[in-house]
C-alpha positions as CSV (number, residue, x, y, z in Angstrom):
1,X,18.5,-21.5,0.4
2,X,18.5,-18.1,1.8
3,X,15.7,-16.3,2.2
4,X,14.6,-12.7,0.4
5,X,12.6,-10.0,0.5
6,X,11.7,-7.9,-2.8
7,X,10.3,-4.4,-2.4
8,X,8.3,-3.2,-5.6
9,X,8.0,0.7,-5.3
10,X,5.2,2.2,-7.3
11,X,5.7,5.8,-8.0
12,X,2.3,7.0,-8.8
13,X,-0.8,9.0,-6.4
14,X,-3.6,10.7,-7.1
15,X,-2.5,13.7,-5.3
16,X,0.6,13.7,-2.9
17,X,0.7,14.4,0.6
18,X,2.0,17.4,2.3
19,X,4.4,15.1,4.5
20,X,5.6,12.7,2.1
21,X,9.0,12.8,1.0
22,X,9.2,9.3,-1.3
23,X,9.2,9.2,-4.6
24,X,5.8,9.5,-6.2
25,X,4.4,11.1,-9.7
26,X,1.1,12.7,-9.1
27,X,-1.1,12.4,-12.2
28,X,1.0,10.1,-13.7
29,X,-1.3,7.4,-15.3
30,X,0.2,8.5,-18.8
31,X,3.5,6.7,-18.0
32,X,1.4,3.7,-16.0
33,X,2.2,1.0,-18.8
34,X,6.0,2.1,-19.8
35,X,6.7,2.2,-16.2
36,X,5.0,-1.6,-15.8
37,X,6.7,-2.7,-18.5
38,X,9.9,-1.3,-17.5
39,X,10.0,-3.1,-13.9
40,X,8.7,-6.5,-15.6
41,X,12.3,-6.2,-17.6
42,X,14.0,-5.2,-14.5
43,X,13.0,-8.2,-12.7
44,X,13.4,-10.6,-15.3
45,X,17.3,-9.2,-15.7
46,X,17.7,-9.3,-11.8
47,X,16.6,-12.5,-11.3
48,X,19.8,-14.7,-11.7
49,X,20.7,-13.1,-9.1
50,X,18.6,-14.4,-6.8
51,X,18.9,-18.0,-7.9
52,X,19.8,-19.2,-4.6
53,X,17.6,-16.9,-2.5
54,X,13.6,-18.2,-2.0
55,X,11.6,-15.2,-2.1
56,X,9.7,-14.8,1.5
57,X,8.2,-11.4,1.3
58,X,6.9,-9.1,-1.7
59,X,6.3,-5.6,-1.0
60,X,4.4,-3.2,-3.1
61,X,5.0,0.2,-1.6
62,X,4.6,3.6,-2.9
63,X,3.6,5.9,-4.3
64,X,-0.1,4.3,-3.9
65,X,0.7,1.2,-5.5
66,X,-3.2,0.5,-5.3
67,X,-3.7,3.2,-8.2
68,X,-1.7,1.1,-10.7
69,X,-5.1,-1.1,-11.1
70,X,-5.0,-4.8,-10.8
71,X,-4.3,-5.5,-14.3
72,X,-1.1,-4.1,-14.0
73,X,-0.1,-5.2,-10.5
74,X,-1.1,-9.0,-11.4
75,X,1.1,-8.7,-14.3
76,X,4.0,-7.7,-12.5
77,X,3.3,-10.5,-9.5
78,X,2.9,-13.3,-12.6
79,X,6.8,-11.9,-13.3
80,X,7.8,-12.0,-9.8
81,X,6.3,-15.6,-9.4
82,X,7.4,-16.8,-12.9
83,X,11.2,-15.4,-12.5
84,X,11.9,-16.2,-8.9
85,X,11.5,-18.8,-6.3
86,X,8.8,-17.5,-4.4
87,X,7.6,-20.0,-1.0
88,X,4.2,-21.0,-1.0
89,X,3.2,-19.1,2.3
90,X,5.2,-16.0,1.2
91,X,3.6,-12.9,2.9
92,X,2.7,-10.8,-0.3
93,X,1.5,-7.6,0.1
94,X,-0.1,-4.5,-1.6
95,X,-0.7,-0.8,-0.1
96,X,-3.4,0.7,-0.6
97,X,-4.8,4.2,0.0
98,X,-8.7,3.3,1.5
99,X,-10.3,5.8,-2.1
100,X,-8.6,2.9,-4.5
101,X,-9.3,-0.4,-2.5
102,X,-13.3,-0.5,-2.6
103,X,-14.2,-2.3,-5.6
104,X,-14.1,-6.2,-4.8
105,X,-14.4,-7.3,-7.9
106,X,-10.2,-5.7,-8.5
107,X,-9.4,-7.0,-4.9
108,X,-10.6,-10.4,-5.8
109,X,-8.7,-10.6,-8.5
110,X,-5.3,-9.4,-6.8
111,X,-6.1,-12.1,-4.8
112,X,-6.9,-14.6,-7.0
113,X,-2.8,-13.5,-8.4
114,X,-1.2,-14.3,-5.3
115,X,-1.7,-11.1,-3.3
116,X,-2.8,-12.4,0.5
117,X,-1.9,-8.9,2.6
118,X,-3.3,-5.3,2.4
119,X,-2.1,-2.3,4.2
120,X,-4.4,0.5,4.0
121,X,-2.7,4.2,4.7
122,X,-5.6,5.4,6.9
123,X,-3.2,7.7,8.7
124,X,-6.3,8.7,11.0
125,X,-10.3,8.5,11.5
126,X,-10.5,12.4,11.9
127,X,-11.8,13.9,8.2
128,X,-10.6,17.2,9.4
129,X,-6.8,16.0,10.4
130,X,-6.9,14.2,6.9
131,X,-7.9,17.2,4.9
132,X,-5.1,19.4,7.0
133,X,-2.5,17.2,5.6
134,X,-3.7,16.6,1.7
135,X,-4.9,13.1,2.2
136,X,-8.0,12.9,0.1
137,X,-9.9,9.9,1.6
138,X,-12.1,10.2,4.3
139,X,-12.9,7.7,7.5
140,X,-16.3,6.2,5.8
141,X,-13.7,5.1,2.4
142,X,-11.6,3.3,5.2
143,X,-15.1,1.9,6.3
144,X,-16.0,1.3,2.8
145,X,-12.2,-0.4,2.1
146,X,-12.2,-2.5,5.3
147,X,-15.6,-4.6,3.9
148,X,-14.5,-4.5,0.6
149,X,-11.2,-6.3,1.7
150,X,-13.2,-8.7,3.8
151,X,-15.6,-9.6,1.4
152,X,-12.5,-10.3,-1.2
153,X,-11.5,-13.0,1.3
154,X,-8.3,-11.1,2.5
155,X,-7.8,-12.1,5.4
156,X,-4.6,-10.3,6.8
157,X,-5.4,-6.5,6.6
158,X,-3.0,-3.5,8.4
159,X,-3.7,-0.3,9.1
160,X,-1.1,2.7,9.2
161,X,-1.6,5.4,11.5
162,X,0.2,8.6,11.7
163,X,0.5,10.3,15.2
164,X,1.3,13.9,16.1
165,X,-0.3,15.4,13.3
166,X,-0.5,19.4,13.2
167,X,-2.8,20.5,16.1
168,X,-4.0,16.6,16.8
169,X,-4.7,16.3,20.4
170,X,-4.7,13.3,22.5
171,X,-8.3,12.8,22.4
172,X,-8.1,12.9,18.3
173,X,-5.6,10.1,18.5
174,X,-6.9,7.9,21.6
175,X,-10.5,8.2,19.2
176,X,-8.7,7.5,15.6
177,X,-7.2,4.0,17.4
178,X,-10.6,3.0,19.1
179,X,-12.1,3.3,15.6
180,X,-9.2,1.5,14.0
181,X,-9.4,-1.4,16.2
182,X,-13.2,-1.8,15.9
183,X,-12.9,-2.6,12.3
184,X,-10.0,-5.3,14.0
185,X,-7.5,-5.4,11.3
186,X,-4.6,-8.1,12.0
187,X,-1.9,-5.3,12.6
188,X,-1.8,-1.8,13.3
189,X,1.5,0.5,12.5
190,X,2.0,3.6,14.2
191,X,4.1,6.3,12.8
192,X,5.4,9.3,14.7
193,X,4.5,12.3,11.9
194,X,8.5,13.2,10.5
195,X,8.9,17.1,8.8
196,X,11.3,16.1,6.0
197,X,12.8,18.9,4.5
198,X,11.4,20.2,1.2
199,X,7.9,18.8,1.6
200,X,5.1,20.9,2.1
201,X,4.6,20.5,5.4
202,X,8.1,21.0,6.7
């Protein structure tokens, strides 16, 4: 069998970010349940396909796939798991931006679905570098997210980071890592800051 990994993208943020050039619906929470329903019918059709592929990573990117609520994200797992042959240690992960991942009650039940990885999009630990580039959580919500994740029982959490942000200096960044790594999260991605064309930013 040959191995596979399926990336879920989830269009839909509370607000979108000045840098980010993916796909996403801001205020979208009207179309939440067609859109569900939709990729639970896309699976299910592109799963013969995969017949002879086991399933070794899921992917729920975004979009803040977090904001979908777990209702709808365990649904769309039960899918995945029912329609495909997923391996029992597959890595199975769900981003999350820190403002939507602090109620444990909704993280234990994405775990409880199969869900064993978080990445929080913390981007930095600096409130003021956040605000300057439309993220709307700040460094005590990552705080806030980090034992919430804990007490869930995850126990693989990553962190992104995003470096050279507008007027960031070194000490900024050399700070935002210490403080990452003092709430030791399994993995760390660092991201170079990219002006894509059309987005506010750029």
């Amino acid at each position: 069998m040959r191995s596979l990994g399926l990336y879920i993208h989830i269009p839909f943020c509370k607000a979108k970010c000045i840098y980010c050039d993916f796909y996403s619906l801001p205020h979208g929470e009207d179309r939440m349940d067609a859109y569900t329903d939709a990729l639970c019918a896309h699976l299910t059709e592109a799963a013969p396909l995969a017949a002879s592929h086991t399933v070794d990573t899921v992917y729920f990117g975004g979009g803040t796939p977090s904001y979908l609520g777990e209702k709808r994200l365990c649904k769309i797992l039960k899918v995945i798991e029912k329609r495909y042959q997923v391996a029992r240690d597959a890595e199975i992960t769900l981003e999350a931006n820190p403002d939507s991942a602090c109620d444990v009650k909704a993280l234990r039940a994405l775990r409880r679905a199969g869900f064993n990885r978080i990445s929080l999009g913390v981007q930095s630990a600096d409130d003021g570098l956040l605000r300057a580039i439309g993220r709307i959580h700040t460094f005590a919500q990552v705080q806030e997210a980090v034992a919430a994740v804990r007490k869930a029982g995850f126990k693989n959490l990553s962190m992104d980071l995003i470096y050279g942000l507008p007027g960031q200096t070194m000490q900024q960044w050399e700070d935002t890592l210490s403080a990452v790594i003092a709430l030791a999260p399994e993995h760390i991605s660092c991201y170079g800051l990219k002006l894509e064309p059309g987005t506010p930013l750029y």
